[in-house]
C-alpha positions as a Python dict, from the first residue, in 0.01 Angstrom:
ca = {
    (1, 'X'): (0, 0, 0),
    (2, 'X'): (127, 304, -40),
    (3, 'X'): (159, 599, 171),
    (4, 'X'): (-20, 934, 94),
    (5, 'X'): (180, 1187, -62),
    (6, 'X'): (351, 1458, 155),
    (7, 'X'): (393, 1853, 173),
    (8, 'X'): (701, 1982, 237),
    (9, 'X'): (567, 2047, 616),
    (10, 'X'): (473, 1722, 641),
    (11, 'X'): (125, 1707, 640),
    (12, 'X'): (-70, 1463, 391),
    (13, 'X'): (-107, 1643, 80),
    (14, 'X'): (-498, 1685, -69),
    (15, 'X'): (-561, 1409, -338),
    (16, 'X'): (-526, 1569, -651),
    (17, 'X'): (-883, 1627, -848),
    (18, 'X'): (-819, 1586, -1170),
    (19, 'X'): (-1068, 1855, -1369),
    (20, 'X'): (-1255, 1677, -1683),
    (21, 'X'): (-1159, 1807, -1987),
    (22, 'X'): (-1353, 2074, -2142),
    (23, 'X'): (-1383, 2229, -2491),
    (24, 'X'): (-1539, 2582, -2516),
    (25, 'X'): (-1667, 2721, -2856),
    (26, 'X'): (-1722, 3110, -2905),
    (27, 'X'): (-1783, 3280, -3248),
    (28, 'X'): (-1576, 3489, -3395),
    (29, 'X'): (-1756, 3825, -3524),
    (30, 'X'): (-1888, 3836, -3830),
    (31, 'X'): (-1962, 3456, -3868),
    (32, 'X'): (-1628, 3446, -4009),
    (33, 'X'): (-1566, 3123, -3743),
    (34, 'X'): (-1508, 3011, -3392),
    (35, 'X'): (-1289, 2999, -3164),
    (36, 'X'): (-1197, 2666, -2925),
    (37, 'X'): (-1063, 2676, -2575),
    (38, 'X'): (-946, 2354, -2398),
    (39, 'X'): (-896, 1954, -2548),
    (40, 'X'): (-1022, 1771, -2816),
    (41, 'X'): (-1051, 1398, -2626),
    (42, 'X'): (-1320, 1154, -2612),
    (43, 'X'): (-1496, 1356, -2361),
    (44, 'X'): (-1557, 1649, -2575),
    (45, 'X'): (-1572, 1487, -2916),
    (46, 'X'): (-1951, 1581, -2925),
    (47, 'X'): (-1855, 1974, -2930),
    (48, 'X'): (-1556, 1887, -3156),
    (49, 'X'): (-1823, 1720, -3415),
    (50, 'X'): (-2017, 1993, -3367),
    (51, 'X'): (-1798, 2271, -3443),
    (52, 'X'): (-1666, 2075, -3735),
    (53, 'X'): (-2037, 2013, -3880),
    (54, 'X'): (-2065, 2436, -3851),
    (55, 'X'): (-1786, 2472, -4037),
    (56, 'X'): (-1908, 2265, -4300),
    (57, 'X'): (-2245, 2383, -4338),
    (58, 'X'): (-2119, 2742, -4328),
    (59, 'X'): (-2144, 2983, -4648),
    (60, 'X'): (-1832, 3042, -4669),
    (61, 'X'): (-1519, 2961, -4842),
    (62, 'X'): (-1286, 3002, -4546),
    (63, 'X'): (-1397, 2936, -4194),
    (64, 'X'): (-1140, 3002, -3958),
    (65, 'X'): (-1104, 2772, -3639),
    (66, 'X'): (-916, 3014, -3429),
    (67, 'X'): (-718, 2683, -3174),
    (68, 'X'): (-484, 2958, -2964),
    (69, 'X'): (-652, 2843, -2686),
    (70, 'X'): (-702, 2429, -2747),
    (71, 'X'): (-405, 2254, -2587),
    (72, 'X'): (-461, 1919, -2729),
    (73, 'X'): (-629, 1744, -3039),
    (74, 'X'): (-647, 1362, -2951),
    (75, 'X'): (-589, 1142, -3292),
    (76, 'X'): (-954, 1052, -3338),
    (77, 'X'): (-995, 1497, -3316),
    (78, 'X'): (-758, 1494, -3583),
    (79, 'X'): (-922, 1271, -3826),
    (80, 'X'): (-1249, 1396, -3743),
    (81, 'X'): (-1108, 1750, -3917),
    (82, 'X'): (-940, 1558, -4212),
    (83, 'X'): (-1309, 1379, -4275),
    (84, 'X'): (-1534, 1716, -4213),
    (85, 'X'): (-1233, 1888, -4475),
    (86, 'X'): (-1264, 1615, -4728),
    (87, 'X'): (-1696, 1726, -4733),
    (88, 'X'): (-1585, 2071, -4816),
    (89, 'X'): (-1676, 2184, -5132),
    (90, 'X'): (-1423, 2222, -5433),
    (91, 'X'): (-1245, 2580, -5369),
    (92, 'X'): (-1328, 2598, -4990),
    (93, 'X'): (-1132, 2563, -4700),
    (94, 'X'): (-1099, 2545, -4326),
    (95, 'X'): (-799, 2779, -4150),
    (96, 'X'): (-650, 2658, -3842),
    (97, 'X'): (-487, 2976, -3651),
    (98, 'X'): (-267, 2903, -3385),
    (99, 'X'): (-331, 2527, -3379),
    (100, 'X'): (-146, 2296, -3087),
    (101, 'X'): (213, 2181, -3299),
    (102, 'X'): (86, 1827, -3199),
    (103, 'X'): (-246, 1832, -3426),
    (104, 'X'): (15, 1981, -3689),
    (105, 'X'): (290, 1770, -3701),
    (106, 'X'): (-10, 1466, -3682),
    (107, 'X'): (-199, 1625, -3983),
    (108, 'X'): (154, 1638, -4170),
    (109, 'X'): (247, 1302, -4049),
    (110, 'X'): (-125, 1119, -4222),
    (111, 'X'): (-322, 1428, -4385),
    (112, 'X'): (-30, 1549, -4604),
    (113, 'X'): (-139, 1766, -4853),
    (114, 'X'): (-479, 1825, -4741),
    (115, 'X'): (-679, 2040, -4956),
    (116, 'X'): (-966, 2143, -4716),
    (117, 'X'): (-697, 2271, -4425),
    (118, 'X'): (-479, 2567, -4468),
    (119, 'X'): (-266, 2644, -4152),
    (120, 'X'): (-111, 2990, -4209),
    (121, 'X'): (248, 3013, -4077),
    (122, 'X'): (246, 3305, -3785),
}
């Protein structure tokens, strides 16, 4: 068994609560997109869909997912955005600004090339 960790006084230290993850989505003016705050996991996939579906169905040609704020895109996230991409229309895109270098590098690594994604460089 094993003993409760300690402060440095001591005491037992308070069992760490870990918080459930959390995805927040706020538009950005002019219907131009939204922007995401907090993970893309299996707990929030529902708001990730969601968000991904708007940007589809949008009249636009670029909708901008503004991801300053999103610290991680699971793998499942990620292929959820290379499917919703591959339903744009011809000549329309999604723009990822400021997205976590993970969800990048894991785009790159099996979304090369990616016709429905632009990521501008900053």
């Amino acid at each position: 068994m094993q003993s409760p960790e300690r402060t440095a006084a001591g005491a037992a230290a308070p069992a760490a609560a870990e918080a459930a993850p959390y995805l927040a989505v706020r538009p950005l003016p002019g219907g131009r997109g939204v922007r995401l705050a907090g993970e893309v996991a299996l707990s929030t996939r529902t708001v990730w869909a969601d968000a991904l579906a708007g940007a589809v169905g949008a009249d636009r040609c670029a909708y901008v997912l503004e991801l300053s704020e999103v610290s991680f895109v699971d793998v499942a996230g990620a292929e959820a955005l290379a499917v919703a991409a591959g339903r744009l229309e011809s000549g329309r895109r999604m723009v990822l600004h400021n997205p976590p270098r993970t969800l990048s590098r894991v785009l790159e690594m099996y979304w090369p090339g990616l016709p429905g994604i632009e990521v501008p460089t900053p």
